[in-house]
C-alpha positions as semicolon CSV with decimal commas, in nm:
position;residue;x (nm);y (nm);z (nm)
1;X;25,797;24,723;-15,321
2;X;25,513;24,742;-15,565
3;X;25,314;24,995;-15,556
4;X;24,929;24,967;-15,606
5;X;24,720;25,222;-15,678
6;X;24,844;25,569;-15,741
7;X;25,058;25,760;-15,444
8;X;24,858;26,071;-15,329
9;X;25,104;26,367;-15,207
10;X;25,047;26,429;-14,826
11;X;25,272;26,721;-14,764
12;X;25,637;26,844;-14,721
13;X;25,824;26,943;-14,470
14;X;26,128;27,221;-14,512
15;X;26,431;27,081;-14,328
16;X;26,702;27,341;-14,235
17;X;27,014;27,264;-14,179
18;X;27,080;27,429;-13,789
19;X;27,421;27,271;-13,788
20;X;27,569;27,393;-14,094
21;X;27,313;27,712;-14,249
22;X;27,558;27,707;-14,503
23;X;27,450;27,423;-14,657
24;X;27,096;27,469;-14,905
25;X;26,778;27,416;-14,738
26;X;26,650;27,098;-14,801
27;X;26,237;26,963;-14,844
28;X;26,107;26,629;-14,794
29;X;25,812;26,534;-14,933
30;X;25,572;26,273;-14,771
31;X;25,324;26,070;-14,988
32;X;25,049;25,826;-14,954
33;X;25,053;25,454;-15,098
34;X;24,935;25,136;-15,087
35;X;25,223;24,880;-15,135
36;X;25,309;24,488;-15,113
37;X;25,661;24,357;-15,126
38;X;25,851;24,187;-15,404
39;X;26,015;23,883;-15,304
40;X;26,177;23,792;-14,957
41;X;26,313;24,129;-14,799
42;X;26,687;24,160;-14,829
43;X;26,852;24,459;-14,587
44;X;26,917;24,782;-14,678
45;X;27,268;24,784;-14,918
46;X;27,319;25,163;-14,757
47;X;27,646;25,139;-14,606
48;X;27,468;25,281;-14,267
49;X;27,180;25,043;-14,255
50;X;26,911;25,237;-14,242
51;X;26,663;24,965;-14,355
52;X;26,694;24,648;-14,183
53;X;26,387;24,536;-14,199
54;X;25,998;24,527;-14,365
55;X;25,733;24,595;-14,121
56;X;25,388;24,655;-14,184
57;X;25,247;24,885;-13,861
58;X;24,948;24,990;-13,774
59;X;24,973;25,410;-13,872
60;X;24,824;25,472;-13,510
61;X;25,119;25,302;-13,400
62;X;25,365;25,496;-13,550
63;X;25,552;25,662;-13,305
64;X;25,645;25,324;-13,132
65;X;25,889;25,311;-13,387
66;X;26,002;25,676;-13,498
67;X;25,844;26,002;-13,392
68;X;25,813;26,277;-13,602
69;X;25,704;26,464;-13,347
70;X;25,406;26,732;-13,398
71;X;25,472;26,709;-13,796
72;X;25,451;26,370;-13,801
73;X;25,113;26,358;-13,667
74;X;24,971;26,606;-13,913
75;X;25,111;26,323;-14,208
76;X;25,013;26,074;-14,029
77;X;24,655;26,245;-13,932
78;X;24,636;26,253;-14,380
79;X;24,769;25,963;-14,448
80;X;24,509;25,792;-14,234
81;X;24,245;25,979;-14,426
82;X;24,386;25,825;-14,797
83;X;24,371;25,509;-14,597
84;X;23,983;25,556;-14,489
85;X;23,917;25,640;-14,917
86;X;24,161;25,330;-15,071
């Protein structure tokens, strides 16, 4: 992907790990940016296949394809606001 303009920092979110509290706390961080693809799409080489394929939604659409539940509306909610000032 190529990325146009310069990605604007939405939020994080702090991800314990309920199954194992052992293990360190872990944060992922959401960003903003405009992008375009590079060539044809080839799948995902991740051995699980997490990305199979390029689609390019509609952000009010999201959660016909992964919810994020009450989070993922706040990101969303900002990322739709970057969109409204590209």
């Amino acid at each position: 992907m190529k990325v146009i303009g310069e990605p604007q920092l939405i939020g994080y979110q702090k991800c314990a790990n309920l199954s194992n509290p052992e293990k360190p706390v872990e944060y992922q961080l959401r960003y903003f940016a405009k992008v375009e693809p590079i060539g044809e799409f080839t799948p995902d080489c991740d051995p699980d296949g997490d990305v199979t394929e390029l689609l390019e939604i509609d952000p009010k659409d999201y959660k016909k394809y992964f919810d994020w539940g009450e989070v993922g509306d706040v990101i969303i909610g900002r990322a739709l606001k970057f969109l409204k000032n590209f």
